[in-house]
C-alpha positions in Angstrom: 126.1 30.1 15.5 124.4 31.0 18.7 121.6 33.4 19.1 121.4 35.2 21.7 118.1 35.2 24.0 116.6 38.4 25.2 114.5 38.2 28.4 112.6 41.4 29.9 112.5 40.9 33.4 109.3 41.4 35.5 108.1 44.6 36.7 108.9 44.7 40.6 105.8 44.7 42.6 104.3 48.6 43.5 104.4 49.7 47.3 101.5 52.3 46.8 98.2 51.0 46.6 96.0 51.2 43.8 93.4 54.3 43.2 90.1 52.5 44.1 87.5 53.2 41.0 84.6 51.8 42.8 82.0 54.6 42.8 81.5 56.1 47.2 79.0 54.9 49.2 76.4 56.1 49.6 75.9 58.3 52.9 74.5 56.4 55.8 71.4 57.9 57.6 73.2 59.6 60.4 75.2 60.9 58.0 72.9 62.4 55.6 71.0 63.4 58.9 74.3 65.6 60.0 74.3 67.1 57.2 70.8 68.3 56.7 71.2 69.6 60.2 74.6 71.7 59.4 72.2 73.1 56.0 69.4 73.3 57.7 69.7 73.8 61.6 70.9 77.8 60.8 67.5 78.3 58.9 65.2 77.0 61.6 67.0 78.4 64.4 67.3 81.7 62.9 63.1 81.9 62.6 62.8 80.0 65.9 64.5 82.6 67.5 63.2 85.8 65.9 59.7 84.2 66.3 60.4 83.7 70.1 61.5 86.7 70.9 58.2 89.0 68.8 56.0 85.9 70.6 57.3 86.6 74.1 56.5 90.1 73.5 53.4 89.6 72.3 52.7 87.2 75.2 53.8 90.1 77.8 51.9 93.0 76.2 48.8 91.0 76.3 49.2 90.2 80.5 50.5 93.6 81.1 46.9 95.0 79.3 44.8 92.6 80.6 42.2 93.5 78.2 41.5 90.1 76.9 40.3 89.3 80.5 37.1 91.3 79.5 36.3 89.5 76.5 34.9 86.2 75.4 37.2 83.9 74.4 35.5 83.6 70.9 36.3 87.6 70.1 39.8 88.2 71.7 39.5 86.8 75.0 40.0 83.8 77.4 40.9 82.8 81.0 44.7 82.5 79.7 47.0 84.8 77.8 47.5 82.0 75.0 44.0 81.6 74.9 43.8 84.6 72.4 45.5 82.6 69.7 42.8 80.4 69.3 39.9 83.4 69.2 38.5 84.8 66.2 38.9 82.8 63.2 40.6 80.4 65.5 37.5 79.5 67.2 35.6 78.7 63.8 38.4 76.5 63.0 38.2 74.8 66.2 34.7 74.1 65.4 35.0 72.5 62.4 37.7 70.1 63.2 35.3 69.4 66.3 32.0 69.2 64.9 32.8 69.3 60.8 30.7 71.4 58.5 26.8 72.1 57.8 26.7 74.4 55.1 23.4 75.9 54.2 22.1 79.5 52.9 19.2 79.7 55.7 19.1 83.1 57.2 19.1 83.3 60.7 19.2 86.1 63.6 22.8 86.6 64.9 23.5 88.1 68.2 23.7 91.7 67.3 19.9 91.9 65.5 22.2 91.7 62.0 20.7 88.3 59.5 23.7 86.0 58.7 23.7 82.9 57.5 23.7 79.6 59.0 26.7 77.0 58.5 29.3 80.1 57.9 31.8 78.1 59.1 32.0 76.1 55.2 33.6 80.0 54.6 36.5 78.2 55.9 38.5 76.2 54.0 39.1 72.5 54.8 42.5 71.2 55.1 43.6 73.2 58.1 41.1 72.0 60.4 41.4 68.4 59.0 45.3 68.2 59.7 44.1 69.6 63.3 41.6 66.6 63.9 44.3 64.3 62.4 47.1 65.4 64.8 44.2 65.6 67.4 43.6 62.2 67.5 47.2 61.0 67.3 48.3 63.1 70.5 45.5 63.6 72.3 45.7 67.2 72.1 42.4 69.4 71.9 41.5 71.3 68.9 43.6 74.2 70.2 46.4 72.3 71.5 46.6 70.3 67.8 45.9 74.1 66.2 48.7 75.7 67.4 51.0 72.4 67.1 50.4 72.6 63.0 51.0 75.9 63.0 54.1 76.1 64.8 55.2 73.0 62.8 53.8 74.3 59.4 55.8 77.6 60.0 58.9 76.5 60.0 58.5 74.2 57.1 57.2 77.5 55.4 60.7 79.0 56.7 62.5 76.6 55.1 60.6 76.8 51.6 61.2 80.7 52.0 64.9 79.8 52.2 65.1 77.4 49.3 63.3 79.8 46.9 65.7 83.1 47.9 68.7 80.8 48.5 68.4 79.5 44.9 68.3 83.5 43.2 70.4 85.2 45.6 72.6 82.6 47.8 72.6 81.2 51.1 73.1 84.2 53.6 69.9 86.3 51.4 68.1 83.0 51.8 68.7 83.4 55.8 67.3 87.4 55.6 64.5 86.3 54.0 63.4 83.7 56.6 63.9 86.8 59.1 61.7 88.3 57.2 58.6 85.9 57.5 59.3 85.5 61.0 58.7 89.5 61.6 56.4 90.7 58.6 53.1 92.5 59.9 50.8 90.1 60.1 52.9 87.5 61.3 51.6 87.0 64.6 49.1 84.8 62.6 52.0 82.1 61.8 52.0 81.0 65.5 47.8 81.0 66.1 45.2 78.9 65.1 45.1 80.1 61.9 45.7 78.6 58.6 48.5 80.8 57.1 51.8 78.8 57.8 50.2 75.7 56.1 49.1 77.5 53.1 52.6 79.7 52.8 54.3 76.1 53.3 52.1 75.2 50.6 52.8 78.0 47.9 56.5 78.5 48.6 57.8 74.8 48.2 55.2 74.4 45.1 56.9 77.4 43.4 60.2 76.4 44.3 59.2 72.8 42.9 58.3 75.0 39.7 61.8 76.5 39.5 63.1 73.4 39.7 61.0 71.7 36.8 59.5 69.5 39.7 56.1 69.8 37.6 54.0 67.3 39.3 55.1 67.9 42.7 54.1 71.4 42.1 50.8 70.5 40.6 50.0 68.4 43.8 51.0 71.3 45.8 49.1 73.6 44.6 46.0 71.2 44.8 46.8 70.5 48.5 46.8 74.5 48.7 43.6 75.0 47.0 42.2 73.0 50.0 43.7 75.6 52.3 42.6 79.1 51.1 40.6 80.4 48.2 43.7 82.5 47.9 44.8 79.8 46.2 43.3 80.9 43.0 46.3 83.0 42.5 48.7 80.0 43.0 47.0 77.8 40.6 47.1 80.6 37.7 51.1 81.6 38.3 51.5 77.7 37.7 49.3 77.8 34.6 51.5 80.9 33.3 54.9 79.1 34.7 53.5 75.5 32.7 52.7 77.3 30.0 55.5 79.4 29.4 58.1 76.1 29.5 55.8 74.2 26.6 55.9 77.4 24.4 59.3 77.9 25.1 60.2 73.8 24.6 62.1 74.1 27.9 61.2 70.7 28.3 58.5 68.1 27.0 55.0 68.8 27.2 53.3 65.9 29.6 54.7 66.6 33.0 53.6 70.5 32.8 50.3 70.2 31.3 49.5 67.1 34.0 50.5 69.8 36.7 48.3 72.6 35.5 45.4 70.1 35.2 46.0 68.9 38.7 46.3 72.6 40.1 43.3 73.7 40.2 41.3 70.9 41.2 41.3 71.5 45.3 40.1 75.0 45.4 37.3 74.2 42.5 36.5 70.6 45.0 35.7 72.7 47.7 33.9 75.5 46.3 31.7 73.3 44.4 30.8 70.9 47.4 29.9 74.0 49.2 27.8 75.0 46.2 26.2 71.4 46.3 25.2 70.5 49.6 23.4 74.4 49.6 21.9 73.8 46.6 23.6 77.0 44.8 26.5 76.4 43.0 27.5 80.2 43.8 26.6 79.5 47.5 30.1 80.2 48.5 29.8 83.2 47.3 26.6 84.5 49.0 28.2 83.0 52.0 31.2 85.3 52.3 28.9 88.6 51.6 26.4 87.3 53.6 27.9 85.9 57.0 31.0 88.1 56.7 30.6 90.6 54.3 33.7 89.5 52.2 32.5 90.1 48.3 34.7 91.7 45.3 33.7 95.4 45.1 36.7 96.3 42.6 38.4 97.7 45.2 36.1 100.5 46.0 36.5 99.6 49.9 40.3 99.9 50.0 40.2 103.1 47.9 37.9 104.5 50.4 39.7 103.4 53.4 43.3 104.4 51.7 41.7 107.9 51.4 40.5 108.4 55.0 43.0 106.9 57.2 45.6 109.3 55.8 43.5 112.3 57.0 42.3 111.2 60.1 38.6 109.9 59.3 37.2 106.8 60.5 33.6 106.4 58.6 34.6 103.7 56.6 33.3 99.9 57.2 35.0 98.0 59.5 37.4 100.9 60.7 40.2 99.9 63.0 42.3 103.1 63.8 45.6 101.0 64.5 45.0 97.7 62.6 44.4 100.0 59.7 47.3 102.5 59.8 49.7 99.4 59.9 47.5 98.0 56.8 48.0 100.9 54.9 51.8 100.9 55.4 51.6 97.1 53.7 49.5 97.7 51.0 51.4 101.1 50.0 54.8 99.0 50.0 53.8 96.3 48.3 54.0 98.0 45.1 57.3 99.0 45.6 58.7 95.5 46.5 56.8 94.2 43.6 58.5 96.6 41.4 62.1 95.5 43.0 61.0 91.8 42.5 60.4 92.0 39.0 63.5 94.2 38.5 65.5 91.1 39.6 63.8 89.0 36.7 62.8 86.1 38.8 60.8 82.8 37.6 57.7 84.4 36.3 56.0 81.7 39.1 57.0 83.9 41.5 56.0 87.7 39.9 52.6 86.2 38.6 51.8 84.5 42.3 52.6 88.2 43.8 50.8 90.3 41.6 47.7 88.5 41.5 47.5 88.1 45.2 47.8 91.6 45.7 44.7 92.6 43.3 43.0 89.5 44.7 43.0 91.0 48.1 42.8 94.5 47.3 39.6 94.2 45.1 37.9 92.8 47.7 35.8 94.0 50.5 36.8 93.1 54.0 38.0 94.0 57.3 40.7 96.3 56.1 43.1 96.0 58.8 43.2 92.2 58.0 45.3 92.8 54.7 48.9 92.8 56.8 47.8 88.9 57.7 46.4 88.4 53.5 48.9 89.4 52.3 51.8 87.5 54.6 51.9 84.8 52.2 53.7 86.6 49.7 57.3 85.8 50.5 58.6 86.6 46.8 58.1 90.5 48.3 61.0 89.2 50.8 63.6 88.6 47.8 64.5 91.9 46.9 64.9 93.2 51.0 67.1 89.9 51.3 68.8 90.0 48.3 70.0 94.0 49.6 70.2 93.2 53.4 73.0 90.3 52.7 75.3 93.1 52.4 75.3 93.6 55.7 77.3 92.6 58.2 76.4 89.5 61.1 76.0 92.2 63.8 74.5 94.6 61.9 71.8 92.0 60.5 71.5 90.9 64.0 70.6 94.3 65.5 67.9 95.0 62.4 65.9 91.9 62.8 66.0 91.5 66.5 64.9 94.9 66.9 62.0 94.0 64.2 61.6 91.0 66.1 60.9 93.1 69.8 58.2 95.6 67.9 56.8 92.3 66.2 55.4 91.5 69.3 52.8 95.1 69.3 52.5 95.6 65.3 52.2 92.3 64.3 50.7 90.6 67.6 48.6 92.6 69.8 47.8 95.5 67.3 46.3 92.2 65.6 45.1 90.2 67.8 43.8 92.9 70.7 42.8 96.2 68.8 42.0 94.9 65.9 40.0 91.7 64.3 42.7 89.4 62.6 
């Protein structure tokens, strides 16, 4: 008997090469560069350029005038056009990154016969003019050279914050509107001065994007960094608190990393104020500071209600009236309602509609230089969501032709009108 013997021959041997299951490398640094600059290069050069072209007018309005010729370079003037930039509050800051602070509530005879106070310059907050002594030292620049160098760095990082926040609720192009926007709003000839207002929007708009992103204790060190900026930034520190709040009572998330940020968030703006308070003896020093060296004091909005009821009708017998500074300040404040309303329509983070609201009271409550509010209230990019998030809709050419032409008046209504006929 013979049995027969099966044998399975050998699979022949596959041309096509195997799927490789090892996970991809990870991008090299000229790589990852490449692509941050094909993400990133359209949202810087769409500012760049907008800011440019309102800065060149600016620049050629001011020659053409001449005025600032006639003043002193502390109030509006200087032996250069770009000297103007670092005038006003831009001189105070160049003191203090020169000479530092020495606060104190001694009255003493200022030039006009009126009693200030001595040492107003601790009105100013410090991180600004300590990133200007910093970058100072490092280049060799002078206090206005390093001014204007964070400011025109600090601006576009604020650009691109503005784009990440609108980008995130309304997509990339409304993201790209939105940077337009800063780079045009009244007020904005402040973002490329020595002024501290593209470091503190940098400041607010990447900590509330870090909240929407449940990035809690980068936003709490945010928003400390920005308390060292303005006292503004009060209004930052509670939209956190609501933001932190709201995701522990909601159990978004566990409990640690929000609370950590909203005990961190306050603690720059309450450092500053209370150093102030201690080295002039009065803990509410700052304070009596602001109304007393610059007549800045909350007044429940009394001043603004008076000035919102005379520029309309022509009078000018209010404190601290401006005729064109004020007329464009009346425009802002009468539209921010309106774009608050669209915000919250939109049902954002409430980071973003608590930040907005309260920075609008904060300002409007308080007593100042009226015509000042289209530069206090700049920070307040949310207000740009609901324009950006309507503009997208438009066409490349037609988008084009609406900001550029925003971008040639910038130059008089956010620039001279500022910076000449007015006290920014």
């Amino acid at each position: 008997m013979t049995t027969a013997r099966t044998s399975q021959a050998a699979p022949a041997p596959s041309s096509e090469p195997r799927p490789d299951l090892s996970p991809p490398a990870a991008p090299g640094p000229r790589e990852r560069l490449r692509r941050a600059a094909v993400h990133y290069g359209p949202v810087l050069a769409t500012y760049g350029v907008l800011k440019l072209v309102g800065f060149a007018v600016f620049m050629y309005l001011l020659d053409s005038a001449g005025d600032f010729r006639e003043k002193h370079p502390r109030f509006g003037g200087g032996a250069h056009t770009w000297d103007v930039l670092g005038s006003w509050d831009g001189w105070w800051y160049q003191q203090i990154a020169v000479h530092g602070y020495d606060p104190a509530l001694e009255p003493i005879p200022g030039a006009t016969g009126l009693i200030t106070l001595k040492g107003n310059s601790a009105a100013f907050f410090p991180l600004y003019p300590a990133l200007m002594r910093m970058v100072s030292e490092v280049t060799g620049l002078g206090p206005y050279g390093a001014g204007m160098t964070v400011s025109v760095l600090f601006s576009f990082v604020a650009a691109l914050g503005i784009y990440a926040v609108t980008a995130r609720l309304g997509g990339r192009r409304a993201g790209l509107v939105a940077v337009g926007l800063w780079a045009v709003w009244p007020g904005s000839g402040a973002e490329w001065a020595v002024y501290s207002e593209s470091v503190y929007t940098a400041l607010a708009a990447w900590a509330c994007y870090a909240v929407m992103t449940r990035r809690w204790l980068t936003a709490g060190v945010l928003t400390f960094t920005a308390g060292l900026s303005r006292p503004t930034a009060v209004t930052l520190v509670a939209a956190l608190a609501v933001a932190g709040l709201l995701a522990v009572w909601r159990r978004e998330e566990g409990i640690r990393r929000p609370l950590i940020a909203v005990a961190i968030a306050p603690l720059g703006v309450l450092g500053y104020l209370g150093w102030v308070g201690y080295r002039m003896g009065d803990w509410g020093g700052y304070s009596k500071l602001q109304d007393g060296a610059w007549a800045h004091k909350f007044d429940y909005g009394r001043h603004t209600l008076d000035v919102l009821t005379s520029v309309p009708v022509g009078h000018n017998d209010y404190l601290f009236a401006m005729p064109f500074e004020d007329i464009i300040g009346v425009g802002v404040v009468l539209t921010v309602p309106v774009l608050t309303v669209l915000l919250a329509r939109l049902r954002p983070p409430a980071v973003l509609v608590v930040y907005t609201v309260l920075s609008y009271l904060m300002v409007m409550t308080t007593q100042q230089i009226f015509g000042n509010v289209s530069r206090y209230l700049l920070p307040l990019f949310p207000l740009f969501i609901p324009l950006a998030l309507a503009m997208r809709r438009l066409k490349w050419p037609s988008l084009a032709t609406v900001l550029g032409t925003a971008a040639l008046a910038s130059g008089s209504y956010a620039g001279y009108v500022l910076f000449e006929l007015g006290v920014p």
